[in-house]
C-alpha positions as CSV (number, residue, x, y, z in Angstrom):
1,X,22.5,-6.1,19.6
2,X,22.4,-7.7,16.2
3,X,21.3,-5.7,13.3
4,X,18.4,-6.6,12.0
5,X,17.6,-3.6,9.8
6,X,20.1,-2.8,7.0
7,X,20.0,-1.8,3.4
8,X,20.9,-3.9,0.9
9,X,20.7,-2.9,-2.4
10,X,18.5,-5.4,-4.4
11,X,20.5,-4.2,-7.8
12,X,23.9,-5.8,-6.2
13,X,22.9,-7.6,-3.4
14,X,25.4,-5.4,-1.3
15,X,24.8,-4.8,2.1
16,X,25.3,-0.8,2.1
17,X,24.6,0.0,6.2
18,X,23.0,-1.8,9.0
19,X,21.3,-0.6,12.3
20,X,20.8,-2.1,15.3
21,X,17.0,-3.1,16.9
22,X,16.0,-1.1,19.3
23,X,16.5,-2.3,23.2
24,X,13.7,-3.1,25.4
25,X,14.0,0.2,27.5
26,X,14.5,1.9,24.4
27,X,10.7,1.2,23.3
28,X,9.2,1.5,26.4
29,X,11.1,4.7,26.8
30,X,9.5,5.8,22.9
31,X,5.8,4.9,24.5
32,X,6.5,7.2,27.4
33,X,7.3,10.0,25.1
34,X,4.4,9.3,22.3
35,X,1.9,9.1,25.1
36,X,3.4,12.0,27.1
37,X,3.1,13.9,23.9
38,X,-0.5,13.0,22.6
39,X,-1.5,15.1,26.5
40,X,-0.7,18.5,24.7
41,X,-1.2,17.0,20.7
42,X,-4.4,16.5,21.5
43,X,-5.6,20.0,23.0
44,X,-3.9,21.4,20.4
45,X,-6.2,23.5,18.0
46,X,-7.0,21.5,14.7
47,X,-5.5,24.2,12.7
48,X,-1.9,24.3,14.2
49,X,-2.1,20.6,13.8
50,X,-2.4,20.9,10.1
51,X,0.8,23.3,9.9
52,X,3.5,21.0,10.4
53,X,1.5,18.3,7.6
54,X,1.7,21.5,5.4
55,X,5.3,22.3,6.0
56,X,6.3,18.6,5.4
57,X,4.6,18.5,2.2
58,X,7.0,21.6,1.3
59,X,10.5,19.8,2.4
60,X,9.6,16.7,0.7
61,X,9.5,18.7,-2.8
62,X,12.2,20.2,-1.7
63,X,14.3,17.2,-0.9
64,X,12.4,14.8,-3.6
65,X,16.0,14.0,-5.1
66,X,17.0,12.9,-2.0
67,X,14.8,11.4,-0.6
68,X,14.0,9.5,-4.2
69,X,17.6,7.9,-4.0
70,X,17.0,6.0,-0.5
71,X,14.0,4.7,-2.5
72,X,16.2,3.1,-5.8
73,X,18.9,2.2,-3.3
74,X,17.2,0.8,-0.5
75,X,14.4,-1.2,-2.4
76,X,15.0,-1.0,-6.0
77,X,12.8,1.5,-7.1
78,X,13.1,3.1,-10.6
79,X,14.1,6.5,-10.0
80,X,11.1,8.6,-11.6
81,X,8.9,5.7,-10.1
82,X,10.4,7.1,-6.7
83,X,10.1,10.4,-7.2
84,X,6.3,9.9,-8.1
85,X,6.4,8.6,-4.9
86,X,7.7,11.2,-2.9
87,X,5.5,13.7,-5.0
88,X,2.3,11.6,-3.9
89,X,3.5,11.6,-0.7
90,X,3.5,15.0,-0.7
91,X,0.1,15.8,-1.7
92,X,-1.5,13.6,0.4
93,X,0.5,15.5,3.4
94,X,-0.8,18.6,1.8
95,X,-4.6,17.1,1.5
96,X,-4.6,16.5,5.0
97,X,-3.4,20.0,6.4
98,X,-6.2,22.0,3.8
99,X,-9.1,19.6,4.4
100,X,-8.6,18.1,8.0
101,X,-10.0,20.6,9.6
102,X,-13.1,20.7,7.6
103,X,-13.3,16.7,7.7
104,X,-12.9,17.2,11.8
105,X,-15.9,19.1,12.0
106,X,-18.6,18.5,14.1
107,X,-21.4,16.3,12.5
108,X,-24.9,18.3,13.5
109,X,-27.6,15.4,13.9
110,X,-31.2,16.1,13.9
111,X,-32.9,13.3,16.3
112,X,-36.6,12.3,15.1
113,X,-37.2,12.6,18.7
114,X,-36.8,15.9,18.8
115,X,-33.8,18.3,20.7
116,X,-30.2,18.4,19.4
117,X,-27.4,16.2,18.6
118,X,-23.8,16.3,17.8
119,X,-20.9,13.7,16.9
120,X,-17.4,14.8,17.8
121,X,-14.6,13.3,16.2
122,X,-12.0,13.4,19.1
123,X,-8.0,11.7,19.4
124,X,-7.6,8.3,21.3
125,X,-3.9,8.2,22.1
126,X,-0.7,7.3,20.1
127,X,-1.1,4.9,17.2
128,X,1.3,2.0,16.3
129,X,2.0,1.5,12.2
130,X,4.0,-1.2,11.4
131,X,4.7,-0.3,7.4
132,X,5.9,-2.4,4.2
133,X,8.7,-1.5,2.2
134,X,7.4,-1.6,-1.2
135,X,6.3,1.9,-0.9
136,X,8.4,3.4,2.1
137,X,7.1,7.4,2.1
138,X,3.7,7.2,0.7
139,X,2.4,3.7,3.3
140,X,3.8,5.8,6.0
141,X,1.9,9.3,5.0
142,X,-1.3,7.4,4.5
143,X,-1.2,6.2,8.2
144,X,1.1,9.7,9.5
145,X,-1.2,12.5,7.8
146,X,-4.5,12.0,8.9
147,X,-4.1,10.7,12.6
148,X,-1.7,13.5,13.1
149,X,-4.0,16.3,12.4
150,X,-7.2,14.4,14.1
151,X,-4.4,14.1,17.3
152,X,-3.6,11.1,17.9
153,X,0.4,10.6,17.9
154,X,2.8,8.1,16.0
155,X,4.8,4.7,16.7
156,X,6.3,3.8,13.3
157,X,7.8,0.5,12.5
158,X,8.9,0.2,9.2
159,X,10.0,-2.6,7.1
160,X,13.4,-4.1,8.2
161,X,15.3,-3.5,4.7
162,X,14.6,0.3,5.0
163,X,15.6,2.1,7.3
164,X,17.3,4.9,5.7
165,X,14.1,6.1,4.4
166,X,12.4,5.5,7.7
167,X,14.7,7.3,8.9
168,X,15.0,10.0,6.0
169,X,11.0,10.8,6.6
170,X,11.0,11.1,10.4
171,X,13.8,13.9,10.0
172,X,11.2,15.4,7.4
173,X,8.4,15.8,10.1
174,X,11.0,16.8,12.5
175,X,12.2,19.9,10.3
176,X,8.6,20.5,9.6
177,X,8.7,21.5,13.4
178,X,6.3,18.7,14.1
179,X,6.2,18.6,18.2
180,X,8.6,16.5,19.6
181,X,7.7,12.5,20.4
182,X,4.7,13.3,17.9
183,X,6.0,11.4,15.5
184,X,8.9,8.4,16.2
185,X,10.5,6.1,14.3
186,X,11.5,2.6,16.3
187,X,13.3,-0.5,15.0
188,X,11.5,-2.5,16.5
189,X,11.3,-6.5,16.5
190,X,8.2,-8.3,16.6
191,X,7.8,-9.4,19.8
192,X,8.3,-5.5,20.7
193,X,5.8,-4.8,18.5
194,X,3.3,-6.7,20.6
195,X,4.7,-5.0,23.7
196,X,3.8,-2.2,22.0
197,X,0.2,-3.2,21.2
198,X,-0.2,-4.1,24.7
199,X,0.9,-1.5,26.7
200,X,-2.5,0.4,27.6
201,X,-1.7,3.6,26.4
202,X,-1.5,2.3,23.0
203,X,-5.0,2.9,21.6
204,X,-4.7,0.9,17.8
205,X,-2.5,-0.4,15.4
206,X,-2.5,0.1,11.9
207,X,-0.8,-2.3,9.4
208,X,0.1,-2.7,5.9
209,X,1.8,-6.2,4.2
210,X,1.2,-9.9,4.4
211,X,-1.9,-11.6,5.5
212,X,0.3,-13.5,8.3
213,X,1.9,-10.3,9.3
214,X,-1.7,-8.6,9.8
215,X,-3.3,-12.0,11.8
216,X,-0.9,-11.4,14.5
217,X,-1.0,-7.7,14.6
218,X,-4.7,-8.0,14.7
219,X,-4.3,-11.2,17.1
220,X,-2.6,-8.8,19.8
221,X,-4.4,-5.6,19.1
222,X,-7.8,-7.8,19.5
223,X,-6.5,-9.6,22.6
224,X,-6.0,-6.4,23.9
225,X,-9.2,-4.8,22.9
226,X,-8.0,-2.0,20.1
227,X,-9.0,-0.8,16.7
228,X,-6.9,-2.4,14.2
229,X,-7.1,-1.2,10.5
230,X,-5.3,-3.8,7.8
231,X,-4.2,-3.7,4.2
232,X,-3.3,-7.1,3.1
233,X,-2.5,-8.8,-0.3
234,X,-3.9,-8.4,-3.1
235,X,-4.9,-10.1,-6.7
236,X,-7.0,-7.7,-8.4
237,X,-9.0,-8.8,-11.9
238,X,-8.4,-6.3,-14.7
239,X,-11.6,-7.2,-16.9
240,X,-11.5,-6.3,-20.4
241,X,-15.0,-6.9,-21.9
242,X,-14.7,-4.5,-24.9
243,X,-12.4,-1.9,-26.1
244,X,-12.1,0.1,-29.4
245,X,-8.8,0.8,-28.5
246,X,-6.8,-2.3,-27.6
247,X,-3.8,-1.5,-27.7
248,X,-4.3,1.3,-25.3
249,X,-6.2,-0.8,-23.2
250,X,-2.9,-3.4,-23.3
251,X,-1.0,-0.2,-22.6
252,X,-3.0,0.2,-19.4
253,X,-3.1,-3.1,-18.3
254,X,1.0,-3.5,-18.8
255,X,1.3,-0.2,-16.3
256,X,-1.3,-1.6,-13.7
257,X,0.5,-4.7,-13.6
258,X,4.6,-3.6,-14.4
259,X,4.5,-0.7,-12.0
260,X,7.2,-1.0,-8.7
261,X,8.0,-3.9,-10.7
262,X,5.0,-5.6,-9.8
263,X,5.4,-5.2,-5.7
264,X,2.4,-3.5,-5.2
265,X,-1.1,-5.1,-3.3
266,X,-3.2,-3.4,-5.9
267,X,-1.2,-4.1,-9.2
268,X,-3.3,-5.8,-12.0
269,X,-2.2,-9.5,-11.8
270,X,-5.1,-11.2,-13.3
271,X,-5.8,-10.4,-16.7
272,X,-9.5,-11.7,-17.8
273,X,-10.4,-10.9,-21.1
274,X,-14.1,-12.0,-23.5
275,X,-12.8,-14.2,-26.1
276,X,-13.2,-12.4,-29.1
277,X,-10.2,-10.0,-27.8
278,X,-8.2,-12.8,-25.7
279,X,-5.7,-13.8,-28.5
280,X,-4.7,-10.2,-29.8
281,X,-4.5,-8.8,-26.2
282,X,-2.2,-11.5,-25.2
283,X,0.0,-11.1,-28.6
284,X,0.2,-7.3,-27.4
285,X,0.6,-7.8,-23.8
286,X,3.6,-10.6,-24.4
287,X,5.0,-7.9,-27.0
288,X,5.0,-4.6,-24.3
289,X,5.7,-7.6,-21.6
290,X,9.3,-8.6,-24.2
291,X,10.2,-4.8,-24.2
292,X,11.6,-4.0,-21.0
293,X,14.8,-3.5,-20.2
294,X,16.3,-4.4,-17.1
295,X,19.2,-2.4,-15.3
296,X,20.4,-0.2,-12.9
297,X,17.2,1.3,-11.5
298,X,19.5,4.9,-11.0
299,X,19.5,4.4,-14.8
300,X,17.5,6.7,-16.7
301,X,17.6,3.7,-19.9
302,X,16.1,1.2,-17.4
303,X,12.8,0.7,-17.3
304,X,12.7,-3.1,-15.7
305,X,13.9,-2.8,-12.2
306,X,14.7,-5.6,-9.6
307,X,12.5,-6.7,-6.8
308,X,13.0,-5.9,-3.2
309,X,15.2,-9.0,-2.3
310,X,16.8,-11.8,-3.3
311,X,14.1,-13.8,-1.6
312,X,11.6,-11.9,-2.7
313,X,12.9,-12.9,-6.6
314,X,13.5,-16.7,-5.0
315,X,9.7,-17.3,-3.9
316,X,8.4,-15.9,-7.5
317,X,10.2,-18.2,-9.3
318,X,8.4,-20.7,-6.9
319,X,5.4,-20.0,-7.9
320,X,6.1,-19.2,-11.9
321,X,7.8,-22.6,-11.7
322,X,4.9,-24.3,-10.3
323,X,2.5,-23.4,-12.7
324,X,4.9,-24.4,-15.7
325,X,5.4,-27.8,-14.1
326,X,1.2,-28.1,-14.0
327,X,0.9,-27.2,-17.7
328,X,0.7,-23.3,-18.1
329,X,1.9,-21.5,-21.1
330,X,4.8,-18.7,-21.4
331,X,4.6,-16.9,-24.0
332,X,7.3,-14.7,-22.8
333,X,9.4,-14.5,-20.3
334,X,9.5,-17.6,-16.8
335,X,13.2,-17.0,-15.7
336,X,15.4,-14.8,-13.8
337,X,17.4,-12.1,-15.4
338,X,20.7,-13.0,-16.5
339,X,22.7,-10.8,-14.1
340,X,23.6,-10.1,-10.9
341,X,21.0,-9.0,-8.6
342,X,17.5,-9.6,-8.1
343,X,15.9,-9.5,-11.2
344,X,12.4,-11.6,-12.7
345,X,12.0,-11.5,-16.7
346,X,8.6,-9.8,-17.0
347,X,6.3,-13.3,-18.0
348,X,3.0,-13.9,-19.1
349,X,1.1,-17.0,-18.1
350,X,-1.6,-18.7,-19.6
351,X,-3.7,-21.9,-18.9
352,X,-3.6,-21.6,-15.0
353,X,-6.1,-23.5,-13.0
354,X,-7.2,-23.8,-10.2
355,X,-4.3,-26.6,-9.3
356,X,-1.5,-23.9,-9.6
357,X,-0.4,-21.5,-7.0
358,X,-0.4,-18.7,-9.3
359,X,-4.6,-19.3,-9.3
360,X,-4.5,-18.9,-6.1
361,X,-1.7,-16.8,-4.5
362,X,-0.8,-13.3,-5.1
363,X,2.0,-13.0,-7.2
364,X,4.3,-10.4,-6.4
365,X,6.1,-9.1,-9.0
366,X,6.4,-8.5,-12.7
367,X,3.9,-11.9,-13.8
368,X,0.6,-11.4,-15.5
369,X,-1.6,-14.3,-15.2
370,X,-4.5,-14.3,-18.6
371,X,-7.9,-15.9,-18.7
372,X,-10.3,-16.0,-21.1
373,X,-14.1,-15.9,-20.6
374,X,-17.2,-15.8,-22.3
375,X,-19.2,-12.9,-21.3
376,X,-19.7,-10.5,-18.2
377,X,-21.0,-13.4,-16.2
378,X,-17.9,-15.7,-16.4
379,X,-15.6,-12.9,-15.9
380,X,-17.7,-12.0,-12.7
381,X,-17.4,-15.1,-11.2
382,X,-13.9,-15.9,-12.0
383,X,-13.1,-12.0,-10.9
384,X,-15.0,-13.0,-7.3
385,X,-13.7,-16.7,-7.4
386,X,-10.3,-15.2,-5.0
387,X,-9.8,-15.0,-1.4
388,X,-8.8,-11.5,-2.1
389,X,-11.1,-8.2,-2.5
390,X,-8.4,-5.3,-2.3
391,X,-8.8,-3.3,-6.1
392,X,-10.1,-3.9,-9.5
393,X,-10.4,-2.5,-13.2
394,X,-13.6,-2.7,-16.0
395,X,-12.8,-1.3,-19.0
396,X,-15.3,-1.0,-21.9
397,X,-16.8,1.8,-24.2
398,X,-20.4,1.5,-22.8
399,X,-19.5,2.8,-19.3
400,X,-22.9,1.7,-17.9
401,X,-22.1,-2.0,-18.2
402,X,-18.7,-1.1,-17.2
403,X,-20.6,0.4,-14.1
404,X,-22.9,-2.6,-14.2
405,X,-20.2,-5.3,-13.6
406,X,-18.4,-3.2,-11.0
407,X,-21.0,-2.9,-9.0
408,X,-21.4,-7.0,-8.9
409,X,-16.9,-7.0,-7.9
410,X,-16.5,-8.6,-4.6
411,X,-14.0,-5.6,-4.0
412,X,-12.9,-2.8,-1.9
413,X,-12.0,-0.6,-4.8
414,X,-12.9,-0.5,-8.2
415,X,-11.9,1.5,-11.1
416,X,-13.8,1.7,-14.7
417,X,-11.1,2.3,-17.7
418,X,-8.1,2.5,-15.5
419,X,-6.1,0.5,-13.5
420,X,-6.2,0.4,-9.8
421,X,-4.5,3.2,-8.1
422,X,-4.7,5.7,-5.4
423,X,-5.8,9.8,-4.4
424,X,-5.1,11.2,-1.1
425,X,-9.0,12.2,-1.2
426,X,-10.7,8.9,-2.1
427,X,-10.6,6.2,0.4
428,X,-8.8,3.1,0.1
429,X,-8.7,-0.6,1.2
430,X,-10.4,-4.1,0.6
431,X,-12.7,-6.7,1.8
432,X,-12.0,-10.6,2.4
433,X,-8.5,-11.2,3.2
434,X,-7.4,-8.0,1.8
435,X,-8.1,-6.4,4.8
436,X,-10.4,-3.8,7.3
437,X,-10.8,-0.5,7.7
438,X,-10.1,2.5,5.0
439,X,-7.3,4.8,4.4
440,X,-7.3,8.3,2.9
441,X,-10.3,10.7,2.4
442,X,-12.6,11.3,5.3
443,X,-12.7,8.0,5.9
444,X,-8.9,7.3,6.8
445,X,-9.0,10.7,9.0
446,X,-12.4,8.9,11.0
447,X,-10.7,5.4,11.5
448,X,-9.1,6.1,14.6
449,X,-10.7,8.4,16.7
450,X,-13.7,8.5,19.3
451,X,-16.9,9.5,17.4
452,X,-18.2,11.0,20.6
453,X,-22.0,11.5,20.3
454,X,-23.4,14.8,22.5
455,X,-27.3,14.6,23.0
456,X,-30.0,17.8,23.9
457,X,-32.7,17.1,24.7
């Protein structure tokens, strides 16, 4: 069969190895197996489910080197950006195996009508993740760590340009003497994917990436009656309304928008500053936007690393493009790098409006969109006035008006003096057409399971 997944390294634009899709009988053999072993998984006491999460979290320290270098090769990733990543990865495997248990525990009711009550929190079956490859280990462990210790089993499909470190993490779970069939990895197509939704045993799918990619895996797992949890795009406000220190608060802003080169759902994208700080925070921004250096993402002196693709760096440059056509400003960068591979000159826009994609669309990659506003109230409504609701920043000294104005952010997430980011023990996800459902913390361990109420009278 033709290959379909294969790494290509963004840097060159050399196809490195390639892997064929999986056959028909080869995914219905992989259900067989995942459902065959969620019928022991699941009787399995709590405790010795938490082992194997606890002995992956060791082998991925161990092999962070390693498994860091599938993570520049495959999708461009600076290398101590992908070591970060294997170490977060880590901890969250490590959250789950110390506090699943705990967060498993029965929930003792007290009925106003008197008697007793319990909720259980009890497996429904294997679970299908279809995964993104802008963050190959730690998209996978959010989805992997907490449905594995509450019993369910795992169907993985991960993003077609990565399969190395697909398959790089299920050997990881294997030598962390995770049962066999608990966990599998399948290169899968997408009609296969639906098969996969479909086939009763199957109890939910979980997905992270685009908005059209999550309709139809929500499409199929609704036809079909199943839990689906989604985490979608992205274009998160970072509101400055005051700071005493604006050049740290530039500093910030710059990471929460520069880091994975931009390629992440909750990076900082727009900008929206009060007016009395808007022109020196964009003469700071465009001077730490000017002062990267792109490269080799092995190379320690890089710090501006290609995106994921070729196309990836083709359909930014759509949308930059379209916004300088309708009368936006640059103040720096707007053009592809001058070297092979594929590289985006950190910009930053000004003047959008609302007749520009960038108003609009989620940019992803290395492009910060500014506004300027008035007050609190205008940067409100032009923080809410987006079809997305996954993360958000307020920073200001007074951190009860920082409070204040979070509270009134149309958002899943939102985070006072700090860009958007991510724990293994807070939960995560959005609202609007950023998505359903939470990941991480007790809530991402209670998403898919049956919350099985017990009544005495």
């Amino acid at each position: 069969m033709t290959a379909k997944f294969n790494t290509t390294n963004p840097a060159t634009g050399e196809v490195l190895k390639e892997f064929p899709t999986a056959s028909d009988d080869e995914i219905s053999a992989v259900i067989d197996a995942s459902d065959a072993a969620f019928q022991t998984w699941r009787t399995t006491d709590v405790r010795e489910r938490s082992a194997p999460l606890a002995r992956a979290a060791d082998l991925m320290g161990e092999r962070k080197w390693d498994l860091a270098e599938l993570l520049t090769l495959e999708m461009g990733k600076l290398r101590a950006e992908a070591e970060a990543e294997v170490e977060l990865a880590a901890r969250i495997l490590r959250y789950y195996a110390e506090e699943g248990p705990l967060l498993l525990s029965d929930e003792v009711l007290a009925p106003s009508s008197g008697g007793s009550a319990v909720m259980k929190f009890e497996p429904i079956g294997p679970i299908l993740g279809v995964m993104p490859w802008n963050f190959p280990y730690y998209q996978v462990v959010r989805l992997t760590a907490p449905n594995l210790v509450a019993g369910n089993t795992i169907i993985l499909k991960h993003a077609s340009n990565c399969p190395q470190s697909a398959l790089a993490f299920e050997q990881v779970m294997n030598d962390a003497q995770l049962p066999s069939d608990c966990y599998r990895n399948v290169f899968a197509d997408n009609d296969q994917i639906q098969t996969i939704i479909a086939d009763e045993r199957v109890r939910g799918a979980s997905l992270t990436g685009s908005e059209g990619a999550g309709a139809a895996v929500a499409s199929g797992a609704g036809n079909n009656l199943k839990k689906s949890i989604l985490e979608l795009g992205g274009s998160d406000p970072f509101i400055v309304l005051d700071s005493a220190d604006l050049d740290a608060t530039v500093t910030a802003a710059v990471k929460g928008r520069m880091t994975n080169s931009g390629q992440s759902c909750i990076a900082s994208k727009r900008l929206i500053v009060v007016d009395d700080l808007y022109d020196e925070f964009v003469d700071l921004l465009t001077a730490k936007m000017s002062q990267f250096v792109a490269g080799d993402p092995a190379d320690s002196v890089t710090t501006m690393a290609p995106l994921s693709s070729e196309q990836a760096a083709r359909d930014l440059m759509e949308q930059v493009q379209d916004a300088i056509d309708h009368g936006a400003h640059v103040h720096t960068g707007g053009h592809r790098v001058d070297r092979p591979g594929a590289f985006v000159e950190p910009t930053v826009l000004t003047g959008v409006t609302e007749q520009m994609r960038a108003y609009s669309e989620e940019l992803f990659g290395p492009v910060a969109v500014v506004y300027s506003v008035a007050d609190e109230d205008e940067a409100v409504a032009l923080a809410n006035d987006s079809s997305f609701g996954l993360g958000g920043t307020v920073v200001s000294d007074d951190i009860e008006k920082a409070q204040r104005v979070a509270d009134r952010i149309d958002t899943g997430m939102v985070w006072i003096n700090q860009a958007t980011w991510t724990e293994p023990d807070l939960p995560f996800g959005g609202t609007k057409r950023s998505g359903v459902g939470r990941e991480l913390g007790a809530e991402g361990v209670r998403e898919f399971v049956n919350k099985k109420l017990i009544r005495t009278p």
